[in-house]
C-alpha positions as CSV (number, residue, x, y, z in Angstrom):
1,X,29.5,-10.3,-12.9
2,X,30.3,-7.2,-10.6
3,X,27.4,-5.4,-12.6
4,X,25.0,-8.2,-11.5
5,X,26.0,-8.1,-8.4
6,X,25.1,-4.4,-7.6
7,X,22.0,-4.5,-9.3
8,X,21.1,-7.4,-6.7
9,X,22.0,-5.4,-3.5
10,X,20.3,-2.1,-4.8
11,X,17.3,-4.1,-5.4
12,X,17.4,-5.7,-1.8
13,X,18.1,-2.5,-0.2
14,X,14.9,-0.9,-1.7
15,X,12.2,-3.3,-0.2
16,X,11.3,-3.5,3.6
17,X,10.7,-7.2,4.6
18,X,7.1,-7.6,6.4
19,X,8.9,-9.6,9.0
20,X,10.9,-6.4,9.8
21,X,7.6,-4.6,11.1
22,X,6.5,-3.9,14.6
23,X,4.4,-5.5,17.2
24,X,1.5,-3.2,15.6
25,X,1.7,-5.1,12.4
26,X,-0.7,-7.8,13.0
27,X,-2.9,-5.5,14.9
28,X,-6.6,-5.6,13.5
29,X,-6.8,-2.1,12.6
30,X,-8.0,-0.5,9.2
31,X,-6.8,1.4,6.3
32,X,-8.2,4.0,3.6
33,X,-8.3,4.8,0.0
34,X,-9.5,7.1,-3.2
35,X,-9.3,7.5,-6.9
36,X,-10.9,8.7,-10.2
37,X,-10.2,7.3,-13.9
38,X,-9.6,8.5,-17.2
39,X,-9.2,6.6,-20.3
40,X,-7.0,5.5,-22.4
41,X,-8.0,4.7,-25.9
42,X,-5.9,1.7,-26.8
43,X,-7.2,0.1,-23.1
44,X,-9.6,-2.9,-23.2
45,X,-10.9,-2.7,-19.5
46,X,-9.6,-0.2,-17.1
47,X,-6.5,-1.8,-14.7
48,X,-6.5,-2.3,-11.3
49,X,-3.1,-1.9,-9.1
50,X,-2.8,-3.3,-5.3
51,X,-0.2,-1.5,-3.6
52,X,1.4,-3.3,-0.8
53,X,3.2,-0.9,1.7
54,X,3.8,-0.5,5.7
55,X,4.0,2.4,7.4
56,X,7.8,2.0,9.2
57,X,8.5,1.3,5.5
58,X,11.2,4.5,4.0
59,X,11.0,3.2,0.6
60,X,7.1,2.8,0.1
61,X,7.4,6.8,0.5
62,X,8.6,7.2,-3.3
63,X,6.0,4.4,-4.4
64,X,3.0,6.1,-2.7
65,X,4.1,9.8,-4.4
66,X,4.8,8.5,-7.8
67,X,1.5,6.1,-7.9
68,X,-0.6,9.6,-6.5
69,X,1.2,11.1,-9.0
70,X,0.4,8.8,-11.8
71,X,-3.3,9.1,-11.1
72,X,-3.3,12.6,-11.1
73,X,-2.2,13.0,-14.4
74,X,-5.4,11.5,-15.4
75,X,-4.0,10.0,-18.6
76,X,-3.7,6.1,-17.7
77,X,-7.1,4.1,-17.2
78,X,-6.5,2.8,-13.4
79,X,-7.7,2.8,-10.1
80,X,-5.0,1.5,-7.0
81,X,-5.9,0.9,-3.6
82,X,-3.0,1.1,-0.8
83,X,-3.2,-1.9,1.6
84,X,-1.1,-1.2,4.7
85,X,0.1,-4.3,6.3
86,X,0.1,-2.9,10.1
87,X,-3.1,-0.5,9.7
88,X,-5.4,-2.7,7.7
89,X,-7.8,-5.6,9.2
90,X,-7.7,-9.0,8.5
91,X,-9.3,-8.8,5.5
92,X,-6.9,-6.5,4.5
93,X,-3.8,-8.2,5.3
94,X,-5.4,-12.0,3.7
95,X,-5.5,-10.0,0.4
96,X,-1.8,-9.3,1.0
97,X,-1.0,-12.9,1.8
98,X,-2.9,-14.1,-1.3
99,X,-1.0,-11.9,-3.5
100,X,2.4,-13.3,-1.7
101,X,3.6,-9.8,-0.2
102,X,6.6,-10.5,2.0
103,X,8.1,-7.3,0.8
104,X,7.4,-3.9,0.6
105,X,7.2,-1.9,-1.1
106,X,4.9,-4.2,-3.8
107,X,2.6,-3.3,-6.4
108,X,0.3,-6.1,-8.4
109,X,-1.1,-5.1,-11.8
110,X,-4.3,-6.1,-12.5
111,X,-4.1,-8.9,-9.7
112,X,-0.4,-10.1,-10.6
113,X,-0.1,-9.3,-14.4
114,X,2.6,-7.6,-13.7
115,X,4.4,-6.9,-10.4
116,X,6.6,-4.5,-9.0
117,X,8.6,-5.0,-6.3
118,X,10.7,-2.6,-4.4
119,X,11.4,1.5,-4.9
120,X,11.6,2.7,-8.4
121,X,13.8,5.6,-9.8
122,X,10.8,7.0,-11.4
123,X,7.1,6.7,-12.5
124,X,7.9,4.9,-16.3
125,X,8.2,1.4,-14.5
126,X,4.6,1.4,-13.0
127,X,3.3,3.3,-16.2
128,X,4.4,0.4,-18.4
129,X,3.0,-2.2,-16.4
130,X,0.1,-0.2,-16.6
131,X,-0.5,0.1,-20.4
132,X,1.0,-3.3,-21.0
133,X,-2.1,-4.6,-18.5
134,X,-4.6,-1.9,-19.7
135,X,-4.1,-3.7,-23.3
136,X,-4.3,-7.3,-22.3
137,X,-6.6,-8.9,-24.1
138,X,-9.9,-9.8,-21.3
139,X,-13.3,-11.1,-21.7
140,X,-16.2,-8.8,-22.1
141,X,-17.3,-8.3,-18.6
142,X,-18.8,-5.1,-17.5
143,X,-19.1,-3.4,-13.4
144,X,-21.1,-1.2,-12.5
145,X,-21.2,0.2,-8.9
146,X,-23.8,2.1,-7.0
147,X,-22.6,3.3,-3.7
148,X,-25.3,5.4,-1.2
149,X,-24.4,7.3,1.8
150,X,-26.8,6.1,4.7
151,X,-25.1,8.3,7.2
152,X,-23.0,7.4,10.2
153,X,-20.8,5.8,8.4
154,X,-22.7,3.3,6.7
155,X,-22.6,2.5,3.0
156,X,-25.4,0.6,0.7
157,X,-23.0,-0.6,-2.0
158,X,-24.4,-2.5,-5.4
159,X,-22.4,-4.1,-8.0
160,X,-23.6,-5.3,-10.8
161,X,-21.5,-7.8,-13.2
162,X,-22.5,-7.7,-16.5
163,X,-21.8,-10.9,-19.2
164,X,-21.6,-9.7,-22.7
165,X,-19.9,-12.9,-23.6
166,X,-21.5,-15.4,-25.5
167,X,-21.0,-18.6,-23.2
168,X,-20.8,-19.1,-19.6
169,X,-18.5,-16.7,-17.3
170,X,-17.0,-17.3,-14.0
171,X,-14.9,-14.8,-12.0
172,X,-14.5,-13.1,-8.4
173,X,-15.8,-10.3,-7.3
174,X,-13.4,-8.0,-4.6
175,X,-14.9,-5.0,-3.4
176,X,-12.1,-2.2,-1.9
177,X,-13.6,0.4,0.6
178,X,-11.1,3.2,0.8
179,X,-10.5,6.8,2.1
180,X,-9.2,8.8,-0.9
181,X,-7.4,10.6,2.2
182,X,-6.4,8.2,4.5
183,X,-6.1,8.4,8.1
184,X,-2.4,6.9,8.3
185,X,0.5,8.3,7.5
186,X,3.5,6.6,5.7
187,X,6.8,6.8,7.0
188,X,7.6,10.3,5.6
189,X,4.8,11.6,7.7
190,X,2.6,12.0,4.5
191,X,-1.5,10.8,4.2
192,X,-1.8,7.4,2.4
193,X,-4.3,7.7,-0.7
194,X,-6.3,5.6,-1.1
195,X,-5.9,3.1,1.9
196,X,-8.1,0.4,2.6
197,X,-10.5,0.4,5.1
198,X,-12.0,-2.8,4.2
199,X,-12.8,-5.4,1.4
200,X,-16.5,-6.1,2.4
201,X,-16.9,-8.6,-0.4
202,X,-14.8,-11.0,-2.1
203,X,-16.5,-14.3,-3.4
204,X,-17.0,-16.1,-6.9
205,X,-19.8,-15.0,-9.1
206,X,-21.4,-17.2,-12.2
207,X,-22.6,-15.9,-15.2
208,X,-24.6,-17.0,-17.9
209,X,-24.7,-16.2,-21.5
210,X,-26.3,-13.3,-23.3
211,X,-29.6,-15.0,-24.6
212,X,-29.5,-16.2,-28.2
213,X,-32.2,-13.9,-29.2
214,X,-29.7,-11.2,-28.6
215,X,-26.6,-12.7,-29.7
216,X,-28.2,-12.1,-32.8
217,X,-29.6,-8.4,-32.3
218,X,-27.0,-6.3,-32.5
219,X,-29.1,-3.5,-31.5
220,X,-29.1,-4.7,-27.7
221,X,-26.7,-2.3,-25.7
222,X,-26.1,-4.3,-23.5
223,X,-27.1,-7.9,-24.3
224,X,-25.5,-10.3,-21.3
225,X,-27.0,-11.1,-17.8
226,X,-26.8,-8.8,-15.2
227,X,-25.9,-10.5,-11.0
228,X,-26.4,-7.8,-8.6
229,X,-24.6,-8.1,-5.1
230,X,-25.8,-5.7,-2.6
231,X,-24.0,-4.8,0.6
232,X,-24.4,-2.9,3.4
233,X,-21.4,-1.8,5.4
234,X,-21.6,0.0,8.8
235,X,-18.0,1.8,9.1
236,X,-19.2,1.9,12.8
237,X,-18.3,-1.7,13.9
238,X,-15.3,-1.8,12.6
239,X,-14.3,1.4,14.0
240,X,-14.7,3.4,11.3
241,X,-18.0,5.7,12.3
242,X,-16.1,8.8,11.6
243,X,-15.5,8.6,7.7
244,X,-17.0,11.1,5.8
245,X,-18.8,11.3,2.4
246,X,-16.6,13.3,0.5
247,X,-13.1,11.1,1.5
248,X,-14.9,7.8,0.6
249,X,-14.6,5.7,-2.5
250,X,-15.7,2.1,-3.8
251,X,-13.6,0.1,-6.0
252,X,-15.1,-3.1,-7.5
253,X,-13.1,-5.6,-9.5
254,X,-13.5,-8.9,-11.6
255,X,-10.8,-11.2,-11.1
256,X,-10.2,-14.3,-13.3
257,X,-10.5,-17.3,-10.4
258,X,-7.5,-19.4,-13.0
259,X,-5.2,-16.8,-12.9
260,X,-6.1,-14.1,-10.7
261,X,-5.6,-11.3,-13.0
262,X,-8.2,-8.7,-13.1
263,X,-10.4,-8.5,-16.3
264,X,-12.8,-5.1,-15.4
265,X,-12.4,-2.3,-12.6
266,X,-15.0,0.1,-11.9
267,X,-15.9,2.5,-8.7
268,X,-18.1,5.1,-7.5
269,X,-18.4,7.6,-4.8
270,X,-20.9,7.7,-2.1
271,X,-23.9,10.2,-2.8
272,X,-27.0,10.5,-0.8
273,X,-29.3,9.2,-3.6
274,X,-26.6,6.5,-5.1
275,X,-23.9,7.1,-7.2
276,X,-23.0,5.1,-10.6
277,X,-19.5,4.4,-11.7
278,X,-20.7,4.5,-14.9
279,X,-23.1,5.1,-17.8
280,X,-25.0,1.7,-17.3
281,X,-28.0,2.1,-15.1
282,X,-30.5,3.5,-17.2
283,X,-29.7,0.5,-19.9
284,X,-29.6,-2.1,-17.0
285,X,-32.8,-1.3,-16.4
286,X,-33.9,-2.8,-19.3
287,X,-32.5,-6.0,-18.0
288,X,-34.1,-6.2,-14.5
289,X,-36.5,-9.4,-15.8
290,X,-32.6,-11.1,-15.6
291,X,-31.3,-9.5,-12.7
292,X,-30.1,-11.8,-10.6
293,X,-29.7,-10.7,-6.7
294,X,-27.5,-13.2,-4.8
């Protein structure tokens, strides 16, 4: 019983209760992220992770190194995005409420897989939540984003979803603009990676089946319907007219609307012409006849 007992109070003493934040906590103010993938050969889709921290939070200083650090490596298929509770805007902080962050700090797995609440010892936790999400079993769903730089701040971001299933699929679309570098500081005095700025679009999406014609040629690289949502996002009214091209990333994910849990990640840096997240476009353009723009 004593063993249990410790384990309990270390745990406690290693989050930072939301409630325990300052005035500034509910202020509508913004937050940044960045990141870059590499696979994984055993992954069926590349994992999201939503990192729930505050800045007057000691413990989220560990989680923020050892989830840079994790990245950096470049061996895990993920992206993460930091959302900070006092920094980010509302649309920031109703992603934390959906999740059910009261604590920090708390990191969701592809959207809740597998979560992590409170200060590790060391990275091998959040790596096996990782790998045990990166090889969950999710429907053949494919993003691809397009993100251009239309100076002062502004962004023209395109996702498209692509169905390679053979019936029907529903999902949610969530679109993270971060700062790779972000413009807040945790509580060691240290940049945030990949902070929030905003999530300029989160709503349902519908997709139809690949066309029987080519469920049956197995020739088609690509084979489903393509939806295209296209947003553009002007950093300037929400205060953020001073981001710069190089310290800007989009992260686009697929969520499951039953569950919640992510099913594809993708994401793409600003360029001045458009940049792709991945090796799709020129094949998507055989599709444009059933691109859908909603």
């Amino acid at each position: 019983m004593k063993k249990y007992l410790i384990i309990g109070i270390t745990i406690l003493m290693m989050v930072t209760p939301l409630a325990a934040a300052s005035p500034n906590a509910m202020s509508a103010v913004k937050t940044g992220v960045k990141q870059v993938r590499m696979s994984q050969e055993d992954f069926t889709h590349t994992v999201m992770v939503e990192y729930g921290t505050m800045t007057t939070c000691p413990y989220c200083v560990t989680a923020s190194s050892q989830l840079y650090s994790i990245y950096n490596s470049g061996n895990l298929d993920f992206y993460y995005v930091s959302l900070v509770w006092d920094k980010g805007n509302s649309n920031v902080r109703d992603r934390l409420t959906e999740l059910g962050v009261t604590s920090v700090p708390d990191v969701y797995f592809d959207g809740g897989y597998k979560r992590m609440l409170g200060a590790q010892q060391n990275e091998q936790p959040y790596r096996n939540a990782i790998t045990q999400c990166g090889e969950r079993t999710v429907p053949n769903i494919n993003v691809d984003v397009n993100v251009e730089w239309m100076g002062g701040g502004t962004l023209k971001i395109t996702v498209n979803v692509l169905n390679n299933e053979p019936t029907d699929y529903n999902g949610h679309l969530r679109v993270y603009v971060v700062e790779k570098e972000s413009r807040w500081n945790d509580n060691g005095g240290h940049p945030y990676h990949f902070g929030v700025l905003d999530i300029p679009i989160d709503r349902s999406l519908s997709t139809t089946p690949q066309p029987q014609s080519q469920q049956q040629d197995q020739s088609s690289p690509l084979g489903g319907t393509t939806y295209t949502f296209v947003k553009t996002w002007r950093g300037a009214l929400y205060g953020f007219g001073d981001i710069t091209q190089n310290n800007i990333l989009v992260v686009a994910s697929v969520f499951d609307p039953d569950s919640g849990y992510a099913v594809q990640t993708a994401a793409a840096e600003p360029t001045s012409g458009g940049g792709s997240s991945v090796a799709l476009s020129s094949q998507i353009q055989q599709l444009l006849p059933s691109i859908k723009k909603i």
